[in-house]
Backbone as CSV, one residue per row, in Angstrom:
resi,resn,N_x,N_y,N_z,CA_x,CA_y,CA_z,C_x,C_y,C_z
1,UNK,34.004,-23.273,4.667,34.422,-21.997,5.207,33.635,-21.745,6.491
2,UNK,34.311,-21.040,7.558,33.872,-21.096,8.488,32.652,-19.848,8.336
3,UNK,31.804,-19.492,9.477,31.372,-18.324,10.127,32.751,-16.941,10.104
4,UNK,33.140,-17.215,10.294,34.316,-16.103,10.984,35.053,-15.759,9.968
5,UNK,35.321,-17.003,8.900,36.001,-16.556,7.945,35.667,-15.900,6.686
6,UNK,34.408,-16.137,6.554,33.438,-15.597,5.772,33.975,-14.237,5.584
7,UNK,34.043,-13.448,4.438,34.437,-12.118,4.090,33.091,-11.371,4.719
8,UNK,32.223,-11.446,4.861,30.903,-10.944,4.936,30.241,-11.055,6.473
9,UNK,30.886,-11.874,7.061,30.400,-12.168,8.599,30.931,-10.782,8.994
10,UNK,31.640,-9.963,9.076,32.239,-9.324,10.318,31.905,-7.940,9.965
11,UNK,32.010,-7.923,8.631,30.930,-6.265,7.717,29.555,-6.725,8.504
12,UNK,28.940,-7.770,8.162,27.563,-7.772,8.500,27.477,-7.433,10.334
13,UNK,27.850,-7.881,10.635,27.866,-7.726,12.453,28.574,-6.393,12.593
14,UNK,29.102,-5.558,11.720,29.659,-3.603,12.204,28.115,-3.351,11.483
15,UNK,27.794,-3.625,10.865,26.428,-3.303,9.983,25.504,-2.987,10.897
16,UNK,25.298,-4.102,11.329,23.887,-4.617,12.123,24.690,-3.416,13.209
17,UNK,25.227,-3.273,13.947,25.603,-2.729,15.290,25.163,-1.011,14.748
18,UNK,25.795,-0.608,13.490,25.890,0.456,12.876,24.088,0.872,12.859
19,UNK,23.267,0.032,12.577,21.898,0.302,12.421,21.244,0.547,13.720
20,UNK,21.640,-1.158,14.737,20.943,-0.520,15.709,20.994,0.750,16.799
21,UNK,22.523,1.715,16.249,21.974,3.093,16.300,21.357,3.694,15.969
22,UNK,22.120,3.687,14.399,21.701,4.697,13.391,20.154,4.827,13.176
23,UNK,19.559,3.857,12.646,18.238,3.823,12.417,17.397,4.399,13.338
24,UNK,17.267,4.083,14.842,16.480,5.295,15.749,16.872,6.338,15.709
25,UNK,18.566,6.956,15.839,18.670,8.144,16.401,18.094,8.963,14.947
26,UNK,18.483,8.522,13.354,17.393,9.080,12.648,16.336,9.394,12.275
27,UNK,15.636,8.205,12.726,14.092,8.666,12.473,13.675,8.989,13.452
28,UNK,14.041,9.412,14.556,13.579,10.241,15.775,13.527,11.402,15.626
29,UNK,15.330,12.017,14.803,15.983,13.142,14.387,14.709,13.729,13.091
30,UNK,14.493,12.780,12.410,13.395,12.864,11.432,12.330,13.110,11.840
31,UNK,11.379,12.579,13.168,9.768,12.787,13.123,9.594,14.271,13.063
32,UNK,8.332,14.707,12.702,7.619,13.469,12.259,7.503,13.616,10.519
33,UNK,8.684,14.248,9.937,8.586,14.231,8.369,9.186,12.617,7.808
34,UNK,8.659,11.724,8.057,9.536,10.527,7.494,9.119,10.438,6.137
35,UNK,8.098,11.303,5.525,8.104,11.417,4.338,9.371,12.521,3.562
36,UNK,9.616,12.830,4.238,10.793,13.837,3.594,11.683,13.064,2.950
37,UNK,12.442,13.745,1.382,13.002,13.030,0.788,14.969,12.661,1.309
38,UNK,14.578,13.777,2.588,15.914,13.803,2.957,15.983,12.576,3.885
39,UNK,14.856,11.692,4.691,14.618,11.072,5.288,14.431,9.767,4.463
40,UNK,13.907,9.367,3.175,13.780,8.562,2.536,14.785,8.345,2.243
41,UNK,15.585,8.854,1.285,17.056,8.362,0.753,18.084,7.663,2.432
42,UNK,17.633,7.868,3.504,18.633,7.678,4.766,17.784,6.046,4.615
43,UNK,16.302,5.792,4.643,15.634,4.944,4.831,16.257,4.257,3.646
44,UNK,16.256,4.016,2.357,17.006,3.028,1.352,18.310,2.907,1.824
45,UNK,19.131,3.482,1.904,20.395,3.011,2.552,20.085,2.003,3.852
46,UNK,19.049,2.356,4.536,19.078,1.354,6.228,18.629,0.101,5.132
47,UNK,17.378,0.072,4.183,16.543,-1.310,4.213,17.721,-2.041,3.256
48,UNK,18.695,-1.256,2.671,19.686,-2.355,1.482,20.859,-2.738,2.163
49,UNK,21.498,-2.209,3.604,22.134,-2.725,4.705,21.436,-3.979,5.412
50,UNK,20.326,-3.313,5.698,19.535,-4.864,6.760,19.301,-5.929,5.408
51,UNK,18.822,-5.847,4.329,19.206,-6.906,3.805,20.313,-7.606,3.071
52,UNK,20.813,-6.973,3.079,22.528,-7.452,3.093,22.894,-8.379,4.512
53,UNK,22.511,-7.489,5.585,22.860,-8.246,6.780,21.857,-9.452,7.163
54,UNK,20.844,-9.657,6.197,19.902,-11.023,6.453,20.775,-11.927,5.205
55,UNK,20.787,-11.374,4.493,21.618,-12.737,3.312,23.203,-13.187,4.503
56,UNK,23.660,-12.458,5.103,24.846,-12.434,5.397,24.448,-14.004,6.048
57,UNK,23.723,-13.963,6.853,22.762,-14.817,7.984,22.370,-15.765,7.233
58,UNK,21.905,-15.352,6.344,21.562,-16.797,5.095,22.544,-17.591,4.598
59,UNK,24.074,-16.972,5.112,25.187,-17.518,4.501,25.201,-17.291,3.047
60,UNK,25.056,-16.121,2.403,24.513,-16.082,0.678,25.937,-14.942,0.878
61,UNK,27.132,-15.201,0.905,27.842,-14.244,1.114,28.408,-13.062,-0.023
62,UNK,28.507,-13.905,-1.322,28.097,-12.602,-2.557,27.299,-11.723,-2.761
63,UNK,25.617,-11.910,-2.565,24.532,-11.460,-2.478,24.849,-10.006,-1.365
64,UNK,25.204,-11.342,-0.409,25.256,-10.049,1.070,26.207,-8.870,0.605
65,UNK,27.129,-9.018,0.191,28.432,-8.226,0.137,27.433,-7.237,-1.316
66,UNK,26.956,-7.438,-1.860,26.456,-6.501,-2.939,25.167,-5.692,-2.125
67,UNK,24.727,-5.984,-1.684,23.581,-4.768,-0.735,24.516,-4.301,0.240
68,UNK,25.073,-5.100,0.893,26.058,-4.185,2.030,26.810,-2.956,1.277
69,UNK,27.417,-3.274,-0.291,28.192,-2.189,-0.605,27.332,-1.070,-1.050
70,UNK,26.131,-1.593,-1.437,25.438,-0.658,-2.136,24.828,0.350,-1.107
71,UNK,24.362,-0.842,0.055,24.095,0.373,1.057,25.115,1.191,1.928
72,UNK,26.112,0.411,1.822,27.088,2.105,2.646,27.422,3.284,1.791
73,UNK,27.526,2.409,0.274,27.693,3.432,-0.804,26.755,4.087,-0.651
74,UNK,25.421,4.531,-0.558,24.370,5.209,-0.771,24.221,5.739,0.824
75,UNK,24.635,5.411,1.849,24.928,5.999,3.330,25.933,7.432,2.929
76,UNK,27.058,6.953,2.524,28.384,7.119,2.477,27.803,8.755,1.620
77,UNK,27.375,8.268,0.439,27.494,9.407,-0.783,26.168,10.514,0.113
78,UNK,25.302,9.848,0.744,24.196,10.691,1.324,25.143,11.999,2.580
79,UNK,25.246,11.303,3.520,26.578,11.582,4.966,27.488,12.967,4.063
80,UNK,27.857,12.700,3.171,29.065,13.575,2.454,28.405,14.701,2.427
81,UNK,26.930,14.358,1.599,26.134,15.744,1.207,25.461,16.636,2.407
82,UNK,25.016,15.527,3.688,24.428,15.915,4.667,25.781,16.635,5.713
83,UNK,27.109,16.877,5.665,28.105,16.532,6.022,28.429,18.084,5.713
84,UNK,28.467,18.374,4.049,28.452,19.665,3.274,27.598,20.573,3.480
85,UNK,26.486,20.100,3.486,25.228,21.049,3.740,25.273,21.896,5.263
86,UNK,26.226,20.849,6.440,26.055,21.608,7.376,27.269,22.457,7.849
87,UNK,28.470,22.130,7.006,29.494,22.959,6.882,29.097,24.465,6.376
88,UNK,28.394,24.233,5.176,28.045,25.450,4.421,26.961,26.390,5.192
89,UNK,25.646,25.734,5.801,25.095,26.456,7.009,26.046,27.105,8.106
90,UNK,26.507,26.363,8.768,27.932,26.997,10.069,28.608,27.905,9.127
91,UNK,28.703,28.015,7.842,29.685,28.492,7.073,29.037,30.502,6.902
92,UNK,28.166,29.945,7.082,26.511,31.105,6.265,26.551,31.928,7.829
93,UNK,26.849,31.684,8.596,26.505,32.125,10.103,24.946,31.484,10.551
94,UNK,24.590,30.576,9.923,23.642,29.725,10.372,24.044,28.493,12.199
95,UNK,22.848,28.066,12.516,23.346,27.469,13.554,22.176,26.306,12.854
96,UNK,22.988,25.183,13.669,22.591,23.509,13.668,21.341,23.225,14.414
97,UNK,20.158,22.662,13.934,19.160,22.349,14.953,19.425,21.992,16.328
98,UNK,20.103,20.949,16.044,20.608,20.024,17.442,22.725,20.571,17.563
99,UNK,22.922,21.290,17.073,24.098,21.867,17.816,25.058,20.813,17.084
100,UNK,26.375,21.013,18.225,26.975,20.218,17.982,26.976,18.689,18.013
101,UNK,26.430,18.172,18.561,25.960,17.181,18.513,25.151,16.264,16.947
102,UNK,24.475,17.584,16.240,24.156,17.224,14.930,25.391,16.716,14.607
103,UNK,26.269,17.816,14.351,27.384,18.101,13.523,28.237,16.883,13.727
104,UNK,28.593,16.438,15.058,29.504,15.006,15.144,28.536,13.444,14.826
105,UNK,27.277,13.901,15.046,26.472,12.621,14.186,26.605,12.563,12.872
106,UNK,26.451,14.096,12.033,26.525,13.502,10.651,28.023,13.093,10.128
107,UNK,28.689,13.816,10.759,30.171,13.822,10.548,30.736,12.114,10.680
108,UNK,30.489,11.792,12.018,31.045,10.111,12.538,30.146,9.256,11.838
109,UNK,29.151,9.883,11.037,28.220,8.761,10.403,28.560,8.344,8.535
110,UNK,29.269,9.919,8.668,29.935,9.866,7.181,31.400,8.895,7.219
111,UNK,32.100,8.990,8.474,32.936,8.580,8.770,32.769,6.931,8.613
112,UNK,31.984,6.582,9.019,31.049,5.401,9.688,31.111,4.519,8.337
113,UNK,30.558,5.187,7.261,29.611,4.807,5.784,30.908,4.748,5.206
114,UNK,32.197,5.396,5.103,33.056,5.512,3.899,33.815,3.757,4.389
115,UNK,33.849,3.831,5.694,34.394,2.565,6.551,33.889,1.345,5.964
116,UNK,32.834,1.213,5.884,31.819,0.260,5.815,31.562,0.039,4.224
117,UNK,31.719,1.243,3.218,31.775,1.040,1.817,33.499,0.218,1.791
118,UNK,34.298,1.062,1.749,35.732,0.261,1.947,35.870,-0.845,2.019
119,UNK,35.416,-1.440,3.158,35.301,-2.747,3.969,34.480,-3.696,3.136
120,UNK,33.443,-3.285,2.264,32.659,-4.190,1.560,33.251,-4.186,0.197
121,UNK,33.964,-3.472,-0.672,34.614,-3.309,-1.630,35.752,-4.472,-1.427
122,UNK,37.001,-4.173,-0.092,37.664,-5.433,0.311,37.352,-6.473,0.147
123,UNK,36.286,-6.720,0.656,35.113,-8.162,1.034,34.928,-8.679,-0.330
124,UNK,34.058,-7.994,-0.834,34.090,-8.290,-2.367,35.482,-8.742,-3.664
125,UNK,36.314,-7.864,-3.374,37.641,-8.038,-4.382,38.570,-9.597,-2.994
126,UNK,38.273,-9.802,-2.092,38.759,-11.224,-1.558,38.394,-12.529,-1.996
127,UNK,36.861,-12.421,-1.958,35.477,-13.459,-2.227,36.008,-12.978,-3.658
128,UNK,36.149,-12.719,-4.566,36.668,-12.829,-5.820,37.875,-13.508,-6.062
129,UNK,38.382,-13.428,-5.510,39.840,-13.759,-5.470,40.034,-15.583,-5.292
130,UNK,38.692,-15.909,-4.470,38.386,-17.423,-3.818,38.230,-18.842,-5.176
């Protein structure tokens, strides 16, 4: 099987691209509480993506496809809540730290995670199929 054809090559490379945003513009968005638990749960979702996206690289393409799902799943289910929470603030007559701009990060990031769970669920029920 090639590189390309690999169920897991092309999740892993939206992955990797997906992080080397995501991961700064959060823990920037985060300093300096990176102990916060709202910041930790974002941090297990990044470290079970990047290693998903190192097995991917290892060519371990089952392996990969099970941290990749687990981590968009746990992106995905986080994004929804972070997603709600700021609906219900705007909702309260509250305003957004960072404005709108929050609001289309958490939003395109929830967007981002349901994509990327999907896509690895696919991946998985194909590579089954093999």
């Amino acid at each position: 099987m090639t590189e390309t054809s690999r169920p897991d090559h092309r999740l892993a490379s939206y992955t990797l691209w997906v992080l080397v945003f995501y991961a700064p513009i959060e823990t920037w968005a985060s300093w300096p509480e990176l102990y916060s638990p709202y910041y930790l749960v974002d941090l297990i979702a990044m470290v079970l993506m990047a290693i998903g996206v190192l097995r991917s690289r290892q060519n371990h393409a089952l392996p990969a496809l099970g941290f990749l799902a687990g981590g968009w799943g746990w992106l995905g289910a986080n994004g929804w809540r972070a997603t709600a929470d700021r609906f219900d603030a705007l909702g309260a007559g509250e305003s957004l730290e960072f404005g709108a701009a929050e609001m289309c990060f958490v939003v395109c990031g929830t967007v981002a995670a349901i994509v990327g769970l999907a896509w690895s669920l696919h991946a998985i029920t194909r590579l089954a199929r093999r």
